[in-house]
C-alpha positions in Angstrom: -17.1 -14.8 13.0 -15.6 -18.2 12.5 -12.4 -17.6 15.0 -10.5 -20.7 15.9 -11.5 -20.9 19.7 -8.6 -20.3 21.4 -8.3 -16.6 19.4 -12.2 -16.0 20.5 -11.5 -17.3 23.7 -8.1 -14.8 23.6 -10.4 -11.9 22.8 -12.9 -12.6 25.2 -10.7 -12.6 28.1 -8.9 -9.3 27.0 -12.4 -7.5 27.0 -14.4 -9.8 29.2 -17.3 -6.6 29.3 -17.8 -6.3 25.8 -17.0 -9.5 23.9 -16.0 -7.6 20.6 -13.6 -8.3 17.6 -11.9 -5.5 15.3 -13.1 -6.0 11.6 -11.6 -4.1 8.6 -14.4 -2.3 7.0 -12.3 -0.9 4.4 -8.4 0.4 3.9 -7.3 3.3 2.7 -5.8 4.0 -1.2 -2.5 4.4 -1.2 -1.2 2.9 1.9 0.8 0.1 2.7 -2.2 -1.9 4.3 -3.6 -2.3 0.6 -1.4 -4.5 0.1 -1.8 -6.8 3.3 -5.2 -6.2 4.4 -8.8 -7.1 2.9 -12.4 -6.2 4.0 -13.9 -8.0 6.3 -10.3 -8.9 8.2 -10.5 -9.7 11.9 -8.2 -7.9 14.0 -6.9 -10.3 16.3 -3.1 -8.9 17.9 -0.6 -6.1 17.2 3.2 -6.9 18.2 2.0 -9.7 20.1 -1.2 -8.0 22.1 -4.9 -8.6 21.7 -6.7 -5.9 20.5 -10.5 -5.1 21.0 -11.1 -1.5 21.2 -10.2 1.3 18.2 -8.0 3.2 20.7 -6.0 0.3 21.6 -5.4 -0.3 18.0 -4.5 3.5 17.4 -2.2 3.7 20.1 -0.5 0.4 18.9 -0.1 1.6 15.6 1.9 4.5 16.0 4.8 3.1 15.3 6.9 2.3 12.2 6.3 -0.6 11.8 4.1 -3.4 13.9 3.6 -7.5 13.8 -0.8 -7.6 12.6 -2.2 -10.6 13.2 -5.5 -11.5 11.8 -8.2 -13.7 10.7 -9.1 -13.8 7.2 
């Protein structure tokens, strides 16, 4: 994916099993993530935490607002 390697390395160690990343496929009209994320966006932390699997990310995000962090 192009990661810098301390962010793959990052992910890696989160999820040592499965050695995934989080990728934007698309974002839904109308909401404020059209306006800060694009397709093909990698998913690297939310408020400061790696994230790897969907749930972690919907559980993260269930708050008013959170810090994204990703790779474009």
């Amino acid at each position: 994916l192009g990661l810098p390697g301390e962010r793959a390395d990052e992910l890696a160690a989160h999820d040592p099993g499965r050695r995934q990343a989080l990728s934007v496929a698309r974002v839904a009209a109308g909401t404020p993530a059209t306006a800060l994320l694009q397709s093909g966006d990698v998913l690297l932390r939310i408020d400061g935490r790696p994230v790897t699997r969907f749930r972690e990310l919907e559980l993260a995000v269930q708050q008013p607002r959170v810090t994204v962090e990703v790779f474009r």
